[in-house]
N, C-alpha and C positions, 0 to 999 in steps of 0.2 A: 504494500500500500504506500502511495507516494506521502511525502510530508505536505501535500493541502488539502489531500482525502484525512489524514488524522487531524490534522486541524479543522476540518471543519463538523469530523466524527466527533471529535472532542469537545467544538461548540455546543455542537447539538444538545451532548449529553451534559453539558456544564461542568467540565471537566478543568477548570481552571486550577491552580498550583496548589490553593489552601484547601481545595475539595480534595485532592487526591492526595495528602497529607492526612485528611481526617478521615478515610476511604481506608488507608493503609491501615490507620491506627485501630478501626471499626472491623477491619479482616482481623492484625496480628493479635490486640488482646483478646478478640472475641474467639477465636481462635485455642489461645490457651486457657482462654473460660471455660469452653465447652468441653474441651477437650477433658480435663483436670475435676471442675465443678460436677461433670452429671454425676461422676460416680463415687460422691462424695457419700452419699446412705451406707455403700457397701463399704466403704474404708470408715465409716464411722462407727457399722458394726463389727468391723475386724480389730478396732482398737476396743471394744465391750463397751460401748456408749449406750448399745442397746437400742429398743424402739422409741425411747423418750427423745435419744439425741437425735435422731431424724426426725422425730418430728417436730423438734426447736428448731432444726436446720429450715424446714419447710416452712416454721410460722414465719421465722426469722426472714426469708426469700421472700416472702408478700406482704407482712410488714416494710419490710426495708423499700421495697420494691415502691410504695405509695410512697413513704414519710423522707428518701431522698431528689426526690426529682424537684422540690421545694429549696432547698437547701443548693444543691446543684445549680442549679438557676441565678439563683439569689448569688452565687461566689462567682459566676462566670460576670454578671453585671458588674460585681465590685471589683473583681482582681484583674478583668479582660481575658477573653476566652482563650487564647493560647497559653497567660500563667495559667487559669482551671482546669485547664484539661493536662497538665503538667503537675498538678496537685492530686488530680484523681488516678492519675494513670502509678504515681506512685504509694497512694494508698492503696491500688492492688496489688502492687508489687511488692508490696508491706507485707499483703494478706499473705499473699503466696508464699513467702521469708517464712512467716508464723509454722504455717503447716509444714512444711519442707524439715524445719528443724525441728519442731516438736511434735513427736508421734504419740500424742496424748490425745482422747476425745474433747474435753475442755478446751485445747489451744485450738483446735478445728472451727469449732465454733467461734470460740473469737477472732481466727482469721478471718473465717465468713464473715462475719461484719462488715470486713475490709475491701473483701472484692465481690461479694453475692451480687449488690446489687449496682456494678458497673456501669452498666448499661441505664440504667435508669438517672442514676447519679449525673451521665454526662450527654445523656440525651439532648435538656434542656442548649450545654454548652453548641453542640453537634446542629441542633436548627437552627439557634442564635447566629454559626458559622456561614451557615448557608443563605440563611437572610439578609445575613451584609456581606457577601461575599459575590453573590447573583442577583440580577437584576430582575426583577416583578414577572418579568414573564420568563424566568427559567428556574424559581425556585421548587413547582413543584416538583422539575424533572431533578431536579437536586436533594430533595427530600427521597426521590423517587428510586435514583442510583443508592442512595444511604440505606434504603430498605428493602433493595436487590442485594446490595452487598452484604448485606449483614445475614443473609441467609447461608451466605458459602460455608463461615464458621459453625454453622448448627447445622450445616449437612456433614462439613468433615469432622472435627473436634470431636462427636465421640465418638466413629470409627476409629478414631488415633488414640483416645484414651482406650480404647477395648484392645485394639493394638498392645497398649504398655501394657495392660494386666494380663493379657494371655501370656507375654513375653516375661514378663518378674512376678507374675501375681499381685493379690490384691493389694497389699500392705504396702511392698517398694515400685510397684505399677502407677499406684494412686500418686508419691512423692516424686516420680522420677515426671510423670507427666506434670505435676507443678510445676517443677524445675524446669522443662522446656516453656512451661506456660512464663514463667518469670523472669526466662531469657528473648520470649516472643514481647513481651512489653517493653524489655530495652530496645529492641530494635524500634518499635512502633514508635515509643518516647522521642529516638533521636528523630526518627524520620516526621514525625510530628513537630519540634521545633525547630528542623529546618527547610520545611515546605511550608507550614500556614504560616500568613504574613503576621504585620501586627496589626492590633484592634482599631479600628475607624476610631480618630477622636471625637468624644461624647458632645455633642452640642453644649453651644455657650448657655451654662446658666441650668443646665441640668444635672443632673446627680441621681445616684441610687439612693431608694429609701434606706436610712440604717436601720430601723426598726424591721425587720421582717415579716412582724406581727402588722403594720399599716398600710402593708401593700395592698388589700383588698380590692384598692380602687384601679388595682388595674385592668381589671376584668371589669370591663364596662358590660353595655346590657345585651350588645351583638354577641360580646363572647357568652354571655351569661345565656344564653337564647340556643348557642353549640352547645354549651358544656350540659343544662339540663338534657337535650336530647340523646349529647353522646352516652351519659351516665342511665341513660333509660335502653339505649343500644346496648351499652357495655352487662346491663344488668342480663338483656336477652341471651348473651353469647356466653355468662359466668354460672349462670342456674346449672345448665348442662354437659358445662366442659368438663368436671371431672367424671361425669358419668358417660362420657359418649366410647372409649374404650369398653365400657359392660356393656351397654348395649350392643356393639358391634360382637364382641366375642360372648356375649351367653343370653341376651334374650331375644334377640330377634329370631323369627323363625327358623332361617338358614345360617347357624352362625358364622361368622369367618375365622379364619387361625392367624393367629401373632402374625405371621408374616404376611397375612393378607392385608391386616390390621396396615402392618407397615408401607403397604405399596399406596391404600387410601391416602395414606400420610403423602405420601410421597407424589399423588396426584394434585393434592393439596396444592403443595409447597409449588410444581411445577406450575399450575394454573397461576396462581401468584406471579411468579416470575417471568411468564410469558406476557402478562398482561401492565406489568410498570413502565416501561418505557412509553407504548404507544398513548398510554392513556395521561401519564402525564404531561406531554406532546398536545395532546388537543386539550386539556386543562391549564394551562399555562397560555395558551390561545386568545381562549373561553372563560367564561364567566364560571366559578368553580362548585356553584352552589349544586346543580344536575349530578355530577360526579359524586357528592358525599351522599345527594338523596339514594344514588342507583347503592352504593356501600351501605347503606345503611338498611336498601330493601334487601339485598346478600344476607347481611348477619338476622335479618328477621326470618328469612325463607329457610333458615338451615335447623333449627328445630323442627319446623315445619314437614320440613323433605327425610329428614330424618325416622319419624314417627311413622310413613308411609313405606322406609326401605327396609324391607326383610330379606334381603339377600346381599351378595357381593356386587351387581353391577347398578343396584337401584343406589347402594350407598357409595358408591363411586361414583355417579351424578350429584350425590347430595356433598359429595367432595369437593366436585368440582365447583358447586356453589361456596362452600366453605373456603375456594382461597380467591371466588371472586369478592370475597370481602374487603380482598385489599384493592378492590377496584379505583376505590379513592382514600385510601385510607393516606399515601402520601399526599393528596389532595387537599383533607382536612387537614394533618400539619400546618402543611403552607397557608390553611385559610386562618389559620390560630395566629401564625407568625405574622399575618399580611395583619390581621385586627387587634393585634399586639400594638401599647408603645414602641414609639421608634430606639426611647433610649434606656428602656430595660424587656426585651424582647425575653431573655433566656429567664429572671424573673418570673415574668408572667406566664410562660407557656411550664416552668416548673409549677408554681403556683394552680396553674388550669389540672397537671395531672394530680398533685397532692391531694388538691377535693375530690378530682373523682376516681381517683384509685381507690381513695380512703372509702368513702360511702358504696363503692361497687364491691371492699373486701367482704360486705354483706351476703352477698349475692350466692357466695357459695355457702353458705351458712341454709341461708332458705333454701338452695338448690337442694342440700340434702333431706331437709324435710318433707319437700316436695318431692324427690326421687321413694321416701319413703311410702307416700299416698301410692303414687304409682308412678310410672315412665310419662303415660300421658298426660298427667296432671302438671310435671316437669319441662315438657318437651312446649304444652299448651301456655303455659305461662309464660317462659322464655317468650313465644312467638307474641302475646301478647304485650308484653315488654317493650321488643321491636317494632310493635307496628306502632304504641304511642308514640315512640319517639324517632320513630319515617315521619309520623303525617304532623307532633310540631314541629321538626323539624321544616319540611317541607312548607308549611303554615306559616310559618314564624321566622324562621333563620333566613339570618342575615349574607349577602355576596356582595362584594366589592365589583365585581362585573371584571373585564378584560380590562390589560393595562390600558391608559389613556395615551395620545398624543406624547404627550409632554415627556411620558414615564418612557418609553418607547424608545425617545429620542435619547435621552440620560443611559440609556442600556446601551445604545449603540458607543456614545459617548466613554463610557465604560471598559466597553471589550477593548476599543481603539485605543486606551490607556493600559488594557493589562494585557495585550499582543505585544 
């Protein structure tokens, strides 16, 4: 391929210096997350931690998971996104250290602290990046590329941890794979402070709130108007997630085997992936508000399609709907960051998940009492869930429409300064 077909492949995808810095960083440590983290249960039980320490480890993964993306946010505003993502990348690298040297179930968990919820921790940093980094009409496909890539490391990372423990078992399997995970975050670190640029200077006369606790105001009433829908979506798709393995392997009429199980998955993930680029291609175009309604009519149809499929090919259509969920889900990002403050973006879009992570941890709480009625009563809710918050969304939510004139012209402006 000549160097103006990559340059303009590179356009396209928004592929500018500080994206593929933070591209790198969102491969390598996700990479020795997955790889190290999935098979932290069974190195927890080989040290005698027993079934209580897994399931600290697991409250500990959905706690953390809501109560840092707040936090994360909040330090990317204050410190500038390249020091935070330099802060977080070395408290995983913290966490990894912990485990590595101490083969005790107690230091495990307190490593987890450090690196469980990574990903959530520097999320807010990672669209903050892309927001000021890409101009209005290529942020979705920049949220877009962020959440193709980040699948590679949860496709390979535990084939390469199941790798280490066949080759050393479970005990020196489990540390040996930290140890590469710990040496895969140095790389990412270097290659992250020396491809993302430095932070846009903060307009005259603006500041981050120091109080973290007075931010509320920045969720005005357009995001307030997402965020109750999303958390009525999220509730749809959290009733039934941890029961949709039982359903598939023991109650449906024809049930599938583990590995069938797995191919579903894997249909999943592939629809997902096939469908990020072109969509957010014509969402970056367009007016974005279409794209979250058609995601949000996905995550309500999959209970739905669910409860009608008693076999392996009816629920591999109902899969196929499950990963057109991310139909606009990079979509919504971008709509949060576009209706975000200009000069605490990471802030606010932490702040948008801490609420609704926090009040959707519910969701699996009533999932299970509702699984315990029956499947139907579970699967029927979820889908009622999702349709309230398709139709206020739809109703209600707010779209900033296609860039303008003006904005158009400053992107062109833009590329012509970082060519």
């Amino acid at each position: 391929m000549s160097k103006s077909a990559l340059y303009k492949t590179a356009t396209f995808l928004g592929l500018q210096r500080s994206i593929l810095g933070m591209l790198a960083m969102v491969v390598l440590v996700g990479l020795g997350e997955r790889m190290a983290e999935r098979f932290l249960p069974v190195y927890l039980m080989a040290l005698g931690g027993g079934a209580i320490s897994v399931g600290l480890l697991n409250g500990l993964d959905n706690l953390l998971s809501a109560l840092y993306s707040f936090p994360g946010g909040y330090l990317s505003d204050r410190l500038g996104i390249k020091k935070a993502l330099l802060v977080f990348n070395l408290m995983a690298m913290a966490g990894f250290g912990v485990v590595i040297l101490i083969p005790a179930w107690p230091a495990v968990i307190a490593g987890a602290v450090l690196f469980l919820s990574w990903t959530a921790i520097s999320l807010p940093a990672t669209m903050s990046l892309v927001a000021q980094v890409l101009p209005k009409d290529k942020r979705t496909m920049g949220v877009s590329m962020h959440s193709l890539v980040r699948r590679l490391p949860m496709a390979l990372g535990p084939l390469l941890g199941g790798l280490f423990i066949s080759l050393w078992g479970v005990e020196a399997g489990v540390r040996l794979a930290f140890a590469a995970a710990l040496a895969l975050a140095v790389v990412a670190l270097i290659m992250q402070q020396r491809l993302i640029g430095p932070d846009r200077p903060r307009p005259a006369g603006k500041r981050v709130e120091h109080n973290p606790f007075k931010s509320l105001h920045l969720i005005g009433p357009d995001m307030r108007r997402l965020l109750v829908s999303d958390i009525l979506i999220r509730f749809c798709e959290q009733i039934p997630y941890a029961f949709v393995v039982i359903w598939c392997l023991k109650i449906v009429a024809s049930p599938v085997s583990a590995v069938q199980f797995g191919v579903l998955t894997s249909i999943e993930m592939v629809t997902a992936m096939l469908i990020y680029v072109p969509v957010a291609h014509f969402a970056d175009r367009g007016a974005k508000k279409p794209f979250v309604v058609m995601t949000f009519v996905f995550f309500t149809l999959f209970p739905l399609s669910l409860l009608f499929s008693q076999s392996f090919w009816p629920l591999a259509a109902a899969f196929v709907l499950r990963g057109l969920k991310e139909f606009g889900e990079p979509t919504r990002k971008a709509l949060i960051m576009d209706l975000a403050p200009e000069d605490a973006k990471a802030s606010t879009f932490g702040l948008y998940y801490l609420i609704r992570d926090t009040i959707v941890s519910l969701a699996a709480f009533g999932g299970a009492f509702l699984w315990m009625i029956s499947p139907t009563a579970n699967f029927l809710t979820a889908f009622a869930f999702g349709a309230a918050g398709t139709i206020f969304f739809a109703l209600y939510g707010k779209d900033l429409g296609p860039p303008t004139v003006t904005e158009v012209a400053e992107a062109g402006q833009q590329k012509d300064k970082s060519s």
